[in-house]
C-alpha positions in Angstrom: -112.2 -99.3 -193.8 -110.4 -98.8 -190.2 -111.6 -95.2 -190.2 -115.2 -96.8 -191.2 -114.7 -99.2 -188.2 -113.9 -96.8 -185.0 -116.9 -94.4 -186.4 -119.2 -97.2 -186.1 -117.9 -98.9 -182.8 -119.0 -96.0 -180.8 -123.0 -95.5 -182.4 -123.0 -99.5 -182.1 -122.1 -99.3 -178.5 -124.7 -96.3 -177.7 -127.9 -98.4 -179.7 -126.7 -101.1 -177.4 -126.3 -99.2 -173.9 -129.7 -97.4 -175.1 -131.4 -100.7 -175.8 -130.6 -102.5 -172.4 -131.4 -99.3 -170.8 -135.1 -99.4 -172.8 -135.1 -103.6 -171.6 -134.2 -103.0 -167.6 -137.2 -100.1 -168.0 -139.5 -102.2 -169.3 -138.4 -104.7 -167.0 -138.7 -102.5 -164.2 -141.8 -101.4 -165.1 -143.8 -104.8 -165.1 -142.3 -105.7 -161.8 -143.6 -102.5 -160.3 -147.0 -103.3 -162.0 -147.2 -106.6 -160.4 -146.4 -105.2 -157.1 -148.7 -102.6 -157.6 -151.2 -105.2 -158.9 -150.5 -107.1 -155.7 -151.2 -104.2 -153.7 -154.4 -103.8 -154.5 -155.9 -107.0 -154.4 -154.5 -107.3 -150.8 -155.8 -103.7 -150.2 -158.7 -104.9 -152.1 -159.0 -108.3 -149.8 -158.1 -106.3 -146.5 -161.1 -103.7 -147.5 -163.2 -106.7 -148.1 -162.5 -108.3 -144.0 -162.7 -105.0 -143.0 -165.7 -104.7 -144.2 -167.1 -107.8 -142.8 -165.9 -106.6 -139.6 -167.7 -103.9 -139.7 -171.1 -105.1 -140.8 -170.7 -108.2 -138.1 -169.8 -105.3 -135.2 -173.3 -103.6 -136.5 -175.5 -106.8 -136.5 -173.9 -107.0 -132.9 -174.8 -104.1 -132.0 -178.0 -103.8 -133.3 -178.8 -107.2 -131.7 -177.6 -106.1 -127.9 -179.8 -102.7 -129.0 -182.7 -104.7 -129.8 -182.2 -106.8 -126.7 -181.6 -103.7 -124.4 -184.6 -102.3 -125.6 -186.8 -105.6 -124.9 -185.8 -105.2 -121.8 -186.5 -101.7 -121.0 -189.8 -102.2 -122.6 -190.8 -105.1 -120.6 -189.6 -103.1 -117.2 -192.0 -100.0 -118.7 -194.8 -102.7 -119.4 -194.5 -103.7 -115.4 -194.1 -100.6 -114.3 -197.2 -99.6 -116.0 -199.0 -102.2 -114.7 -197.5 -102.2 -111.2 -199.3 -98.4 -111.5 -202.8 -99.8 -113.0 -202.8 -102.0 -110.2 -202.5 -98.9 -107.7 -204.6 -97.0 -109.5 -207.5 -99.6 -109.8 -206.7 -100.3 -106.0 -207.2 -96.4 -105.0 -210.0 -96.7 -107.4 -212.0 -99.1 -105.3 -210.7 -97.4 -101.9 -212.3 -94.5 -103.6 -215.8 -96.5 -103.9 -215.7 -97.5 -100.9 -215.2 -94.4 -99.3 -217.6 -92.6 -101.3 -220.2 -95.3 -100.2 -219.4 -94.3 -96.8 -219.7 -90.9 -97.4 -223.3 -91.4 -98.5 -224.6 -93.5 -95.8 -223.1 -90.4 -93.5 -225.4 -88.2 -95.2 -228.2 -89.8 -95.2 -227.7 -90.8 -91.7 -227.3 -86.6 -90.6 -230.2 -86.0 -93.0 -232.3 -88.1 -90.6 -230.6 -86.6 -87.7 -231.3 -83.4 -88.8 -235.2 -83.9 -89.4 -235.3 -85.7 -85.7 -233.9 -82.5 -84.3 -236.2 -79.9 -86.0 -238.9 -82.2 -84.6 -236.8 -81.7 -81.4 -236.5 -78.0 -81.5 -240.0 -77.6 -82.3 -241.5 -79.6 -79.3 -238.8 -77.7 -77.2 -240.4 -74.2 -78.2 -243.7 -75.3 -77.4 -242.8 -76.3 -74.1 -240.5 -73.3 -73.9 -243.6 -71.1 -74.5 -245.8 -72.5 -71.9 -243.1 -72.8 -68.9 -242.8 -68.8 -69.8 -246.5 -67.9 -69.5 -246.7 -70.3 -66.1 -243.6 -68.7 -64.8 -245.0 -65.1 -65.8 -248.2 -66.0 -64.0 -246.7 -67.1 -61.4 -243.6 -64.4 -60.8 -246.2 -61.4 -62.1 -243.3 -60.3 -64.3 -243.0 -60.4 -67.9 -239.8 -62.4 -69.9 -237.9 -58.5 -70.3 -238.5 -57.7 -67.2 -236.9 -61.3 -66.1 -234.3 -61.3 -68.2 -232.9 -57.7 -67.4 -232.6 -58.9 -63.6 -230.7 -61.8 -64.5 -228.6 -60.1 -66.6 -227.9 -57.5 -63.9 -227.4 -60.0 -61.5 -224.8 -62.2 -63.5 -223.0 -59.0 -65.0 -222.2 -58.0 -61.4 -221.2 -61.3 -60.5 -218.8 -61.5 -63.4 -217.5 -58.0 -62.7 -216.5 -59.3 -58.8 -215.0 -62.6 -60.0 -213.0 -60.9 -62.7 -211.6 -58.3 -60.5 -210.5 -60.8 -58.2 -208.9 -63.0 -60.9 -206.9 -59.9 -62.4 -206.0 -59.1 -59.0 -204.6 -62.4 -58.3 -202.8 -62.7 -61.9 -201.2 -58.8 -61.2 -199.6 -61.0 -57.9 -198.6 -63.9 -59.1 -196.7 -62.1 -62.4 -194.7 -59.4 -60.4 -193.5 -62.9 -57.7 -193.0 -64.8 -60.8 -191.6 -61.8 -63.0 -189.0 -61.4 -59.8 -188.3 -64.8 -59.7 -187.7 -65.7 -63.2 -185.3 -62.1 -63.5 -183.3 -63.4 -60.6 -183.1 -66.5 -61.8 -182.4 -65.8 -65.2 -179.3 -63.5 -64.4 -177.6 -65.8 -62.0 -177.6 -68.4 -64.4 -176.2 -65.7 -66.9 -173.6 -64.9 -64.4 -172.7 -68.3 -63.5 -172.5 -69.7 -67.4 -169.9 -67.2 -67.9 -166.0 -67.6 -66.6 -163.6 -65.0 -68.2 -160.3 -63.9 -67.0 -160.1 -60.3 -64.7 -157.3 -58.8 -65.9 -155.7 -55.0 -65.2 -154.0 -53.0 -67.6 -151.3 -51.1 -66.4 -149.2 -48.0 -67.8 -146.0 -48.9 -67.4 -143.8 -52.2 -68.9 -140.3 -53.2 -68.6 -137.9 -54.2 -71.6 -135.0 -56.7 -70.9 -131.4 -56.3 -71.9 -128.8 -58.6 -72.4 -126.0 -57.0 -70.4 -125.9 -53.5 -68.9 -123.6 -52.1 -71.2 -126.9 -51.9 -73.8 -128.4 -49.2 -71.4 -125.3 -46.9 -73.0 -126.4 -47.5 -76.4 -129.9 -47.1 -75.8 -128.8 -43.6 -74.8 -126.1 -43.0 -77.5 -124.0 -40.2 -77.7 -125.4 -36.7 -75.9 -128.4 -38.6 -75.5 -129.9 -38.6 -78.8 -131.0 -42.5 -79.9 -133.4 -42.5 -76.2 -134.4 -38.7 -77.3 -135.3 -40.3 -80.9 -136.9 -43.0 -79.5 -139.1 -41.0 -77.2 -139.6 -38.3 -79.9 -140.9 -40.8 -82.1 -143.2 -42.9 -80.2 -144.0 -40.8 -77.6 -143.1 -42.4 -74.0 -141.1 -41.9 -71.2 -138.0 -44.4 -71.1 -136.4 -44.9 -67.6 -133.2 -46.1 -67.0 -132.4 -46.3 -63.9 -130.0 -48.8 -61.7 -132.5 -51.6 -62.3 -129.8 -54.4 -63.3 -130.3 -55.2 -67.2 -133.8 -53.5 -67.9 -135.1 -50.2 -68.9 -138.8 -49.5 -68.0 -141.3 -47.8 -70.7 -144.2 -45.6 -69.4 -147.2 -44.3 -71.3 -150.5 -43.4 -70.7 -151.3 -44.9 -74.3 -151.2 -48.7 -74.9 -151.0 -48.3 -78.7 -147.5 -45.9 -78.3 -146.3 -48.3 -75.1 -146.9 -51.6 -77.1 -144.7 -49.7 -80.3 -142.1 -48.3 -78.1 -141.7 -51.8 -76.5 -141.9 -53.7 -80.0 -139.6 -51.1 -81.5 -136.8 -51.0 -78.6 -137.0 -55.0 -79.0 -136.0 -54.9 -81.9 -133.4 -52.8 -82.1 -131.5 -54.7 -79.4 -132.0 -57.7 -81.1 -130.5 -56.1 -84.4 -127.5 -54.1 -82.5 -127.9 -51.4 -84.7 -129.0 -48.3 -82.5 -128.8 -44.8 -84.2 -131.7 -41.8 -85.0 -131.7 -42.7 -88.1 -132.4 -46.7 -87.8 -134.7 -46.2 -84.9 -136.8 -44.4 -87.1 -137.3 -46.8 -89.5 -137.8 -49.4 -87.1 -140.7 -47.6 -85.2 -142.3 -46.7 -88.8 -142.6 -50.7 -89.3 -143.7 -51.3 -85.9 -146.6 -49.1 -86.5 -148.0 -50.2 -89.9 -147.5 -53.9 -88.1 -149.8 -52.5 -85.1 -151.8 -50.6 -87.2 -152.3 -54.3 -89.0 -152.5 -56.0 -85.6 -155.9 -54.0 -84.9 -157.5 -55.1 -88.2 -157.0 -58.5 -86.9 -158.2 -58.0 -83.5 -161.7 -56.4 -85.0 -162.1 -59.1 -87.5 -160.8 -61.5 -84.6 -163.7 -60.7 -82.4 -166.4 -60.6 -84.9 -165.2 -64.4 -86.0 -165.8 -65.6 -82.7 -169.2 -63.6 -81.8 -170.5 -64.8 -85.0 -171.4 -61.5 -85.9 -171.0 -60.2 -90.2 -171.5 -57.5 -92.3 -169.6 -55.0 -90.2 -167.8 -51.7 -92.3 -164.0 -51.7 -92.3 -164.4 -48.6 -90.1 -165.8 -50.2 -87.8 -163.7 -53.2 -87.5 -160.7 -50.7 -87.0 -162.4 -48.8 -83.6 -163.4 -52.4 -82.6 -159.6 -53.5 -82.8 -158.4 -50.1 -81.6 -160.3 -51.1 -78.2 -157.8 -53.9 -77.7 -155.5 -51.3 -76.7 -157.7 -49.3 -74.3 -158.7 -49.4 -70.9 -161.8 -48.2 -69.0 -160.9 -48.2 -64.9 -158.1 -50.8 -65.7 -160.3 -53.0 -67.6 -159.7 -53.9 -71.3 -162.6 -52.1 -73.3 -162.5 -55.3 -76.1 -162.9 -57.9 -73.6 -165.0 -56.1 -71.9 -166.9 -55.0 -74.7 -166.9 -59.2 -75.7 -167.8 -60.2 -72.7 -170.8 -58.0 -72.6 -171.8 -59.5 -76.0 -171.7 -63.0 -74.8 -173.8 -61.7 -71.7 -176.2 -60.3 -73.7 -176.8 -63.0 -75.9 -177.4 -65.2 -73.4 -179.9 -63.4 -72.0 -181.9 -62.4 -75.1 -181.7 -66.5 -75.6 -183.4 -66.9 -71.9 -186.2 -64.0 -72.4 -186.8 -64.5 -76.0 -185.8 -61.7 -78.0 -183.2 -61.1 -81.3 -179.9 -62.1 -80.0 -178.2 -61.5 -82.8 -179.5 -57.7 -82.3 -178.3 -57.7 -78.8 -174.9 -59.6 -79.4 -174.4 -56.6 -82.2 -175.8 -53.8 -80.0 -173.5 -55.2 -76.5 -170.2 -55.6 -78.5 -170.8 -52.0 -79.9 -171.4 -49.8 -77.0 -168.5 -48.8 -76.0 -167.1 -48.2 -80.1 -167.3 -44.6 -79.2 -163.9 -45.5 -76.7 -161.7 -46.3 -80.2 -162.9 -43.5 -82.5 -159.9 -40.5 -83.4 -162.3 -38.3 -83.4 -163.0 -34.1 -81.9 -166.1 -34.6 -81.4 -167.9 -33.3 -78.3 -170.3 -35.4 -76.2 -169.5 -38.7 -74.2 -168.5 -41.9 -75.8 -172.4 -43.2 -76.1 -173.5 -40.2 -77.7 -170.1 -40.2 -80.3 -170.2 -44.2 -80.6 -174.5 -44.1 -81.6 -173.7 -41.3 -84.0 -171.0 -43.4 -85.6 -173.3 -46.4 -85.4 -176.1 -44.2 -87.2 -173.7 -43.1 -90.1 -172.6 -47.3 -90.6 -176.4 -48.1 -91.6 -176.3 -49.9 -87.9 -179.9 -51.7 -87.1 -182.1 -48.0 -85.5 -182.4 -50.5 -82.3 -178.4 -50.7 -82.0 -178.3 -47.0 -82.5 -180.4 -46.7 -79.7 -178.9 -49.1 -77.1 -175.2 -47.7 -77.7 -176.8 -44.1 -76.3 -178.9 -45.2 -73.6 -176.5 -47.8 -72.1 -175.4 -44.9 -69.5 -179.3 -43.8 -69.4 -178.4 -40.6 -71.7 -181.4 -41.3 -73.8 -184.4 -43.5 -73.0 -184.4 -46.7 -74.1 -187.1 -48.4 -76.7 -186.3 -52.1 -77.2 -185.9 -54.9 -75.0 -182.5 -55.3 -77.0 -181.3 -52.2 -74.9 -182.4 -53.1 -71.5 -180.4 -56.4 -71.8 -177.0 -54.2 -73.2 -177.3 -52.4 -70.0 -177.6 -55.3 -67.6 -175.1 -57.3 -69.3 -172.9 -54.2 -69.1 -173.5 -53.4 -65.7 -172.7 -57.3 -64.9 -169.2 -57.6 -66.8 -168.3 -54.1 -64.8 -169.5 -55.1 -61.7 -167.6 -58.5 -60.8 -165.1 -58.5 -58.8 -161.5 -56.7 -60.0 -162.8 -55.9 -63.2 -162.2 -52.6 -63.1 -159.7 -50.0 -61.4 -161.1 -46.6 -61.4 -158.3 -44.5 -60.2 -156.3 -45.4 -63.5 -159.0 -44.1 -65.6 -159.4 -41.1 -64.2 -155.3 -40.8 -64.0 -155.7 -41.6 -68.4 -158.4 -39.1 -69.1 -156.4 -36.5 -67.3 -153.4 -37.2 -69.7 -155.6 -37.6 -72.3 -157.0 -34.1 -72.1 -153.5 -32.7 -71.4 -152.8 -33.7 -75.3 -156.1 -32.0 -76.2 -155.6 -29.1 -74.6 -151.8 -28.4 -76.5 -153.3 -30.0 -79.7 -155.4 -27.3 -79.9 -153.5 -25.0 -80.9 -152.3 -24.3 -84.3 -148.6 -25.4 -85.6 -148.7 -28.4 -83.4 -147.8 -31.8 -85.0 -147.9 -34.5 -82.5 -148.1 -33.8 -78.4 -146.9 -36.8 -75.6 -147.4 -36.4 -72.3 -144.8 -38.2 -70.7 -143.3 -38.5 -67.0 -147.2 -39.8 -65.4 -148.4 -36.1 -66.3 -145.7 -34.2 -64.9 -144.5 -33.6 -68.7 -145.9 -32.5 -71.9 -143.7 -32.6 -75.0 -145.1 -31.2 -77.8 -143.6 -31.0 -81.3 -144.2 -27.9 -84.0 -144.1 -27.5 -87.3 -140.8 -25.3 -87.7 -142.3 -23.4 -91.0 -145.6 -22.3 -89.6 -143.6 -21.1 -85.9 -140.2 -19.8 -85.6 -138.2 -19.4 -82.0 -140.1 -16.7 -80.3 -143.1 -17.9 -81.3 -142.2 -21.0 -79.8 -141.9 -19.5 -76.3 -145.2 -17.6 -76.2 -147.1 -21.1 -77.6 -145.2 -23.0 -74.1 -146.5 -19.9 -72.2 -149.9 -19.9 -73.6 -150.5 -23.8 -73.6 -149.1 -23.8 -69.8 -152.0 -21.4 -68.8 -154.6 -22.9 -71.0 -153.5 -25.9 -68.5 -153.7 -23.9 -65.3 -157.3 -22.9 -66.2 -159.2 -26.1 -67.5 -157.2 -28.9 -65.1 -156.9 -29.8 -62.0 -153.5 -31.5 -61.1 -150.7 -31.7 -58.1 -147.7 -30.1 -58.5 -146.7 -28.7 -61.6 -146.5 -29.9 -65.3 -143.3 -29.0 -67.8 -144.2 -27.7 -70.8 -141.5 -28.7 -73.5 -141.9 -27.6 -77.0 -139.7 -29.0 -79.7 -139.1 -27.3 -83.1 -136.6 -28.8 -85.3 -135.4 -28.3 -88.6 -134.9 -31.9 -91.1 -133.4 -31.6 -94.2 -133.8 -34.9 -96.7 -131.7 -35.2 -99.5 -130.9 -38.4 -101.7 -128.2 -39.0 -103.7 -128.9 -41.3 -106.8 
């Protein structure tokens, strides 16, 4: 019985745990029904305002629709009616005038019969005044008529010779006049500045003991320096200052820049001067973009090649007779506009043509010929306008000139050179000579860079040491001193130094 007892306990005890677990499912279940239940009739009621909502928002809608439309169709209704109006109202202008119109014709029609009627009774009486006055005169109307026509066509001749005569006077006083008049006030409207360029420019120093280091050891940082850029460097007893002297503005303003700088940076030594004068000239080389696309700004002149910008910046640093060829060559342009403005023709041709016509000054270029002839070729070859072409070459009458446009360049070029102290011409002459002192040496083979240094007196010329070894070297001084002594005429004498140096570049990585 006991054993009976503790098998059933444990089966009794499972149906019961199994049967509250089936209840508080069941119970579980209908709660979650009813709140599932509940969920849906509030889902059901919220649907239901929603709803509502919705179809209340719609009516609104379609009522402020139908409202807006009212109205635009009662503005479209007065518009059209505003326009009826017009129209009706042109309508009977149109009557009106027609009307007119018809009462005009009828009243030339009527004119028009009273004057053939007119005509008529005219040529009758026409008629019989002839046959009186040819019974009276004894000529017949030909014969009449060819006198008078002889007799006025001389007259006319007379009094037309006289007038022309009379015009041909009062154009050339008035042509005088108005030329005169027209290039003072040219002459008076402009103001620039009359500056000289000179060849020589002093660098100042901080104490005198820089002038050692400039010099360095044996001489070599000023023989880098000059080697490099291509000037003459004096030191002399002038207290803390060292003067620079060159011929060439674009290798004075780099030397200057250059030796600046290096004082500044305290670092002076071959190999750091050479760096230093590299970045100089790419920052010049910029500097004369600017200066071209500078002037162009401010002349309001486009659509100028990149080559050309470069010759006009290159100008900034040159000089004709002491005077600044880009200012000059500005100045002219301003001129030149003005007076096209006065006379009437293209000044944006003759601005273009004036600033242009000394471009043949800033070319690097072999070419023979003067700088008209070399600046219209260059013009030619940029697509240039065939009336700029032909006022860069006839400015210095080397060609004749064909437009008004060129005959203005060459006044306006002649009146910027001629004020006074605009130009200097014994400094030209003194640069051309240097000039063709570098030609003459750089035309010879196995030269790399020539400097003429010392005003003249010295031309240092530097050789490519692979193409010319040491004897060679001494024959190409002889032969470049007597090329000198044949195709110039100087003072005193002029040293030929020739430089041939061996470099050797190696980097360690």
């Amino acid at each position: 019985m006991s054993t009976m007892l503790i098998v059933t306990l444990p089966l009794v005890g499972i149906i019961v745990g199994f049967l509250a677990r089936w209840i508080y499912a069941k119970n579980r279940l209908f709660s979650l029904e009813q709140k599932a239940l509940m969920l849906k009739e509030a889902s059901v009621a919220e649907a239901k305002n929603t709803k509502k909502e919705i179809i209340l928002a719609a009516q609104n809608k379609i009522l402020e629709d139908k409202r807006e439309f009212e109205r635009e169709i009662r503005k479209q209704r007065s518009e059209i009616q505003r326009y009826e109006r017009r129209i009706q109202q042109k309508e009977d202008n149109l009557d009106l005038k027609i009307s007119e119109i018809d009462k005009r014709r009828s009243e030339q029609k009527k004119l028009l019969e009273e004057n053939k009627k007119r005509e008529v009774r005219l040529a009758n009486e026409e008629k019989r005044w002839q046959s009186e006055l040819e019974r009276v005169s004894s000529l017949s109307v030909e014969d009449a008529k060819k006198l008078l026509m002889q007799s006025i066509e001389n007259e006319a001749k007379h009094d037309a010779l006289a007038l022309v005569n009379k015009f041909e006077q009062e154009a050339v006083a008035s042509a005088e006049k108005n030329a005169r008049n027209i290039l003072t006030a040219t002459m008076q409207r402009i103001a620039t500045e009359v500056t000289t360029e000179i060849s020589v420019t002093s660098v100042s120093l901080p104490n005198d003991e820089m002038k050692g280091r400039i010099i360095g050891r044996e001489g070599r940082n000023i023989r880098a320096l000059e080697t490099l850029t291509g000037v003459d460097i004096i030191i002399d007893d002038t207290p803390e200052a060292v003067v620079i002297s060159c011929f060439d503005p674009i290798r004075k303003t780099i030397a200057k820049i250059a030796l600046e700088r290096l004082i500044q940076d305290g670092r002076i030594h071959p190999v750091r001067i050479e760096e230093i004068v590299q970045k100089v000239t790419a920052e010049i080389n910029q500097m004369i973009h600017d200066e071209g696309e500078r002037v162009l700004f401010d002349l309001g002149i486009h659509g100028v090649r990149p080559e050309c910008i470069r010759a006009l910046g290159r100008l900034h640093f040159r000089t004709s007779y002491g005077q600044n060829v880009l200012a000059h060559s500005k100045e002219v342009s301003v001129l030149a506009g003005m007076l096209a403005s006065e006379i009437g023709v293209d000044v944006a041709i003759a601005k273009r043509a004036a600033l242009l016509h000394d471009i043949g000054k800033g070319l690097e270029t072999d070419s023979e010929g003067g700088h008209a002839e070399i600046g219209a070729d260059f013009a030619r070859r940029m697509g240039e306008d065939p009336r700029v072409v032909n006022a860069i070459i006839a400015h210095h009458n080397d060609e004749e000139i064909t437009s008004p446009e060129g005959v203005i360049v060459q006044l306006a070029d002649a009146i910027s050179a001629a004020r006074p102290g605009a130009r200097r011409e014994i400094l030209d002459n003194y640069i051309k000579r240097l000039e063709n002192l570098e030609k003459i040496a750089m035309s010879f083979e196995g030269v790399e860079k020539v400097f003429a240094i010392q005003a003249g007196r010295e031309l240092r010329i530097m050789v490519n040491h692979t193409r010319i070894d040491d004897q060679q070297t001494r024959q190409l001084a002889k032969d470049i001193a007597r090329d000198i002594e044949l195709q110039l005429k100087f003072p005193g004498k002029i040293r030929v130094t020739i430089i041939r140096e061996t470099r050797v570049v190696e980097y360690a990585r």
